[in-house]
N, C-alpha and C positions, 0 to 999 in steps of 0.2 A: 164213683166209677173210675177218675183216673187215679186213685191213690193205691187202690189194688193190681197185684198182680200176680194172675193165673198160671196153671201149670202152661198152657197153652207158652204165655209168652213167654216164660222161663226159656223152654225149649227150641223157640223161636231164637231169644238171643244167646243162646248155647250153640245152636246149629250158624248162625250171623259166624260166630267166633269163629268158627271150626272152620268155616270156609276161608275167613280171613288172614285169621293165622296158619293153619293149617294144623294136624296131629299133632307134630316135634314140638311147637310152640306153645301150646295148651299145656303142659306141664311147667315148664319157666314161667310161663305167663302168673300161674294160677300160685307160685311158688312166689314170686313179686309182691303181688295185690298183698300175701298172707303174711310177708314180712313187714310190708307197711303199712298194716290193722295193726300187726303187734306192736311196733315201735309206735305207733300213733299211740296203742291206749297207755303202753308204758308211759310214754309223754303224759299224755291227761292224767293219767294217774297221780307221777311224780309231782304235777301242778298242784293238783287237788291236796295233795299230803305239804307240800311245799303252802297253800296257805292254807290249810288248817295249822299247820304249825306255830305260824308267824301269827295266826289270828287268838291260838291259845298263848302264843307269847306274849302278846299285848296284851289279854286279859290278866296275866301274872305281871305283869311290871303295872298296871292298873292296879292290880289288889296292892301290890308292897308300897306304891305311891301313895297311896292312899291313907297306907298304915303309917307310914313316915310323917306326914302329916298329923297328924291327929294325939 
């Protein structure tokens, strides 16, 4: 029950806004939030590629360690 949410309160906290900010603001606003989703996943991304990298990097100096050895 509270992990859903309906059109009902969609529009509830769409109309919240509109009163708050008002018209002019709802576009800047809505331009903000959208720039800092993008640079958010960019970051998580870069993270995620940043250690998979370092995690297949370790698996190759593992493998050559290994072989030097033997």
């Amino acid at each position: 029950m509270f992990g859903r949410i309906g059109p009902m309160e969609i529009i509830l906290v769409l109309a919240v806004a509109l009163i708050i900010f008002g018209p002019a603001k709802l576009p800047e606003l809505g331009r903000s939030i959208g720039n800092g989703l993008k640079e958010f996943r960019k970051a998580t991304k870069d993270l995620k590629d940043s250690i998979t990298f370092d995690a297949k990097d370790s698996i190759n100096l593992d493998d050559n360690g290994s072989d030097k050895n033997e």
